[in-house]
C-alpha positions in Angstrom: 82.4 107.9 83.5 84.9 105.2 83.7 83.2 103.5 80.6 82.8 107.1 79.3 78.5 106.2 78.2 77.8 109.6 77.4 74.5 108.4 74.9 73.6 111.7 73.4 69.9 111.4 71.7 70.5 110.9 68.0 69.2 108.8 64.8 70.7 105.7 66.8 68.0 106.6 69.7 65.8 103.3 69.1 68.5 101.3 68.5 70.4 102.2 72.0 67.0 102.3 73.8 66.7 98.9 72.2 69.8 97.6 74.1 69.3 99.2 77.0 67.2 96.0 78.3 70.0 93.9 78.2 72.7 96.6 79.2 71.1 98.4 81.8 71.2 95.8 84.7 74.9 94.7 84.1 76.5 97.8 83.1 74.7 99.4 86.4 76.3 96.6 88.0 79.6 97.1 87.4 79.4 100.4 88.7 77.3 100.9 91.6 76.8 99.5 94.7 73.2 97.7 95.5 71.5 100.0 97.2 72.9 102.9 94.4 72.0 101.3 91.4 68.3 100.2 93.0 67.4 103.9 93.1 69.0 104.6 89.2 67.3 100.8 88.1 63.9 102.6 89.4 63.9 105.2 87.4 65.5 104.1 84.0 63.6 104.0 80.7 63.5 100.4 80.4 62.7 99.9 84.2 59.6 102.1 84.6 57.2 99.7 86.5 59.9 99.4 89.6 59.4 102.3 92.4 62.7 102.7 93.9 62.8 106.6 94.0 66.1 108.0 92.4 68.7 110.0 94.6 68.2 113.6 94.5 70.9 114.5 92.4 71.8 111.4 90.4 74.7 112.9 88.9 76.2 113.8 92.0 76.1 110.3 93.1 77.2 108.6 89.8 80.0 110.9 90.6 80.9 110.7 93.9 80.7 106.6 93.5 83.6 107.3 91.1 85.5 109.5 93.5 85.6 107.1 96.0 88.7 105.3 94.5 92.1 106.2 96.2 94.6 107.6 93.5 97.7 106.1 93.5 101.1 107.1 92.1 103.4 105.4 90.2 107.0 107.1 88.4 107.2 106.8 84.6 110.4 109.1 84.5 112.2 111.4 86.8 109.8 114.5 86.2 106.6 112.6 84.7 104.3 110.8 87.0 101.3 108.8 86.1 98.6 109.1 88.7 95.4 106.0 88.8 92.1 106.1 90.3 88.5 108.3 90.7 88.2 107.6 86.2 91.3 106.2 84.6 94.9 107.7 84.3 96.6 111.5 84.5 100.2 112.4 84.1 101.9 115.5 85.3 104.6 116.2 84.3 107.1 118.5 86.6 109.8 121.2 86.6 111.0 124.8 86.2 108.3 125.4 83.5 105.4 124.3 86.0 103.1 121.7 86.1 101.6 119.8 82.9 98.9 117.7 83.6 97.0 115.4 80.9 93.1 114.5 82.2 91.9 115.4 85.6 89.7 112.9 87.2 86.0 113.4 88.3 85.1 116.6 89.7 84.2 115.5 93.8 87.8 113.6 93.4 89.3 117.4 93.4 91.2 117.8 96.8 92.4 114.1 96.5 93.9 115.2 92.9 94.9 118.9 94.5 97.0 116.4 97.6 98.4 114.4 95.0 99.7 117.2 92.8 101.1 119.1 95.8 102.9 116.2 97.0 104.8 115.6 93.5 106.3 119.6 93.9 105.2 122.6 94.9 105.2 123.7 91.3 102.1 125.6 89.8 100.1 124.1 87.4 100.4 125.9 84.0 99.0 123.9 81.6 95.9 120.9 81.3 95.7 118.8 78.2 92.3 116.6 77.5 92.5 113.4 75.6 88.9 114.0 75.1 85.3 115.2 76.1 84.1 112.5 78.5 83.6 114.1 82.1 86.1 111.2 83.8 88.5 113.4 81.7 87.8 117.2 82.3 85.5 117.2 85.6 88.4 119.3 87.4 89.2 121.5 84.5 87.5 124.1 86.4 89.6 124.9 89.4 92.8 123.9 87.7 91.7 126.8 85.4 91.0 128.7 88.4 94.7 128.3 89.7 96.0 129.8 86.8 96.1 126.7 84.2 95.9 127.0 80.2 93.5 124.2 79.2 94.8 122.5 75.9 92.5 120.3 73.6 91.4 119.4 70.3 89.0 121.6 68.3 86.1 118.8 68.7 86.5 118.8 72.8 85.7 122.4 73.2 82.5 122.2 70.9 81.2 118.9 72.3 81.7 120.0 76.4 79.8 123.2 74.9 77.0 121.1 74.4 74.3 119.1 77.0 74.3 114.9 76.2 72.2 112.6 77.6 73.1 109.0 79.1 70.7 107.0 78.0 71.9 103.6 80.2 71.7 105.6 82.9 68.8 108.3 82.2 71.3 111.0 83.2 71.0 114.2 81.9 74.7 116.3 81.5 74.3 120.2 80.6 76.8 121.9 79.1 79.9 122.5 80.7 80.8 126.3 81.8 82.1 128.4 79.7 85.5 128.6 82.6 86.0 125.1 82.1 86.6 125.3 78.4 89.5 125.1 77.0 91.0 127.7 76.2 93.4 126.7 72.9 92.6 124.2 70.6 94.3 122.6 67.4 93.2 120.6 64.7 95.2 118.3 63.8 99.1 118.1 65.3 100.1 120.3 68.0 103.8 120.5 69.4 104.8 121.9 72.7 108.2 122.2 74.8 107.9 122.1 79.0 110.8 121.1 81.7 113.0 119.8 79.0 110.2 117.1 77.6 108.6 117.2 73.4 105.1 116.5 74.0 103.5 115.8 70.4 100.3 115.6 70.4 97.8 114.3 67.6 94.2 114.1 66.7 92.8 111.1 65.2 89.8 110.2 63.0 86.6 109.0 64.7 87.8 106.5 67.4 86.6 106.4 70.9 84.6 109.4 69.9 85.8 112.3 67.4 87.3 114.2 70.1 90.6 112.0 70.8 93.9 112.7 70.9 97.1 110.9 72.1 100.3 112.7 73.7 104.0 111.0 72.9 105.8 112.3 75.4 109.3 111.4 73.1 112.2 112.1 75.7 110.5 109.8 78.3 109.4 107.1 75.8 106.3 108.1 77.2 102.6 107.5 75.2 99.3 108.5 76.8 96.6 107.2 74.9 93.3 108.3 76.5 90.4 106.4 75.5 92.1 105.3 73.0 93.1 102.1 74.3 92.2 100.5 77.6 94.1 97.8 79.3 92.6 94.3 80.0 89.4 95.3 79.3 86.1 95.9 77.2 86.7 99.5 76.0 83.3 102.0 75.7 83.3 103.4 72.6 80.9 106.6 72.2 78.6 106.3 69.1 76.4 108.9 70.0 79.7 111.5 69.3 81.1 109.9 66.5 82.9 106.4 68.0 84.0 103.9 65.4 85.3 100.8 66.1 87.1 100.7 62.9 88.4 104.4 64.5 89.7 102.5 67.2 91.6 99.9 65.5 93.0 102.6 63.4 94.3 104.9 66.4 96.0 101.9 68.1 97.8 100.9 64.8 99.3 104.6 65.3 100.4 104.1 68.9 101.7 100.9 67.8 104.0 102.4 65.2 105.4 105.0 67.3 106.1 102.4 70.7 108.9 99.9 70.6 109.6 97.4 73.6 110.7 100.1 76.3 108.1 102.2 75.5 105.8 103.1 78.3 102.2 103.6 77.5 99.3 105.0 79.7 95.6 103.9 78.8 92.3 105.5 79.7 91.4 102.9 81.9 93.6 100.1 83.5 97.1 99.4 84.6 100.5 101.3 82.9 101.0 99.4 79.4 103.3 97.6 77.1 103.1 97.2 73.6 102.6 93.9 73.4 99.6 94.6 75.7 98.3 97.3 73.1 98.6 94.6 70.5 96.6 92.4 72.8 94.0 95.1 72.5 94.1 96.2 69.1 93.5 92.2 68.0 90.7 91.8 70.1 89.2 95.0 68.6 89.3 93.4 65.3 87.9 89.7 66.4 85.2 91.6 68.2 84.2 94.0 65.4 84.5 91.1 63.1 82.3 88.8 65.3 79.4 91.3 66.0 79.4 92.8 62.5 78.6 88.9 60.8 75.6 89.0 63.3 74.6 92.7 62.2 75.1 91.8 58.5 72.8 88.6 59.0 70.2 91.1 60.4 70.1 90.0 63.6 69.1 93.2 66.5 71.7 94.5 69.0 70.2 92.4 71.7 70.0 89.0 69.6 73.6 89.7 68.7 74.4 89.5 72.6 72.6 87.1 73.1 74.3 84.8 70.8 77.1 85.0 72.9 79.9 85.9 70.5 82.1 86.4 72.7 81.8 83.6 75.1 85.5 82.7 74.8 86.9 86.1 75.3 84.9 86.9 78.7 87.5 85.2 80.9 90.5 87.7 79.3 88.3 90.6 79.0 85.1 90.7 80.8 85.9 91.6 84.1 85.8 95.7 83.5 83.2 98.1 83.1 80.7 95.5 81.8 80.9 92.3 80.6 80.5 90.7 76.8 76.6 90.6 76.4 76.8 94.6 77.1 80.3 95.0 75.2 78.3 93.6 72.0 75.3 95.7 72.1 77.7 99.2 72.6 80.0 97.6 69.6 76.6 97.1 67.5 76.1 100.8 67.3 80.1 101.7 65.7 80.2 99.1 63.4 
């Protein structure tokens, strides 16, 4: 999703069920319209008692609410475009070698991604890079695959889309992804390639956003994509149930942060194109956040009596105004420190 909740049931199962009180209503919030996220409300875990009966398909509607952004298109070079909208940021990158995209948007978002690509050139697409697992990222690996595209990923992305998670916040149930929608090469650590006269280097990190991310420097163009690695002005989600550290996190972005210099554009999951002064932005309020909720979990207080001591309070202004606001920010941080 945008916010990339995949909760998979683990150890940390009481502990996210324990938060879900609090979370629930305002992450739902920032993501649904009322009469939408009525019907999910009804039928979440920590909602039981309400009524409201849940759409038929409720992944087909957490979906489609996603898909109903417009993408837009904005030029980072002459041949690489970064395209915005139905979950977070692409790039494609064009010429005589074909078409490289990096992420794909969610799946019912297809024939507005399809339009968008065709309209950059009329060059195939040869090859699909995910930053990680999260569906926002691979929903339309299938029918790029189907066009003829190689899908390139880390190890870790091919065995978690192999396996079903559950969203707890949302009491959403993913299966595993088809076998046709898996990538098809994989690395482990570093992977190089060459295409329409760009380096793409791309690199694995430790546990971050999840244990599945990657970041592409696309070193002609002065180019970085970060994937969830960073997002832009906002609370990031970072994904505990597949190995999310926040300490991860802070980590990755002190790699990005090495490699950019002033001119160097950088393309988040989620949010506006980049600077590096705005990645520093984000990597320091990582570390006052982490540092913040981690006293409260030290002095033993729960996830939700974390959030609701407000920590945060004087951040929410600069960096509340995403996918969910502090109180819920706290409680997801809670379970990576």
């Amino acid at each position: 999703m945008s916010s990339n909740s995949f909760l998979k049931p683990t150890s940390r199962r009481a502990m996210l069920r324990d938060s879900a009180t609090v979370a629930g209503s305002a992450f739902l919030a920032q993501l649904f319209p009322a009469s939408l996220r009525a019907s999910f409300l009804g039928n979440a875990p920590w909602n039981a008692a309400q009524q409201s009966a849940p759409p038929a398909d409720p992944v087909a509607a957490f979906r489609a609410q996603m898909a109903a952004n417009p993408i837009q298109a904005q030029k980072l070079a002459d041949n690489l475009t970064m395209l915005s909208g139905p979950g977070g940021n692409v790039t494609v990158l064009t010429g005589p070698d074909g078409k490289l995209v990096v992420d794909n948007f969610v799946q019912p978002a297809w024939s507005k991604l399809k339009e968008s690509l065709d309209a950059i050139s009329n060059a195939p697409v040869k090859t699909v890079i995910n930053t990680h697992w999260h569906f926002d990222h691979v929903d339309n690996n299938g029918p790029l695959h189907a066009a003829g595209a190689t899908i390139l990923a880390h190890e870790n992305t091919k065995k978690r889309m192999s396996e079903a998670h559950d969203l707890l916040v949302l009491n959403l149930h993913f299966p595993a992804s088809p076998a046709d929608t898996l990538p098809a090469q994989t690395f482990a650590t570093t992977h190089k390639l060459q295409a329409n006269g760009e380096t793409l280097a791309l690199e694995h990190v430790a546990p971050a956003h999840t244990d599945t991310d990657i970041f592409i420097h696309y070193e002609k163009a002065n180019v970085i994509q970060t994937g969830d690695l960073s997002f832009n002005g906002i609370y990031p989600y970072i994904d505990a149930s597949t190995g999310g550290k926040v300490s991860g996190m802070i980590a990755a972005n002190d790699k990005i942060l090495k490699l950019a210099n002033n001119d160097t554009k950088i393309v988040p999951g989620h949010g506006p194109l980049a600077t590096k002064a705005d990645i520093q932005k984000f990597r320091d309020m990582l570390v006052t956040t982490r540092d913040r909720v981690g006293k409260l979990k030290s002095a033993g207080k729960s996830a939700q009596e974390a959030a609701a001591a407000k920590p945060l309070a004087d951040l929410e202004d600069a960096w509340g105004h995403g996918f969910f606001p502090g109180d819920v920010y706290v409680q997801i941080l809670y379970t990576t420190l």
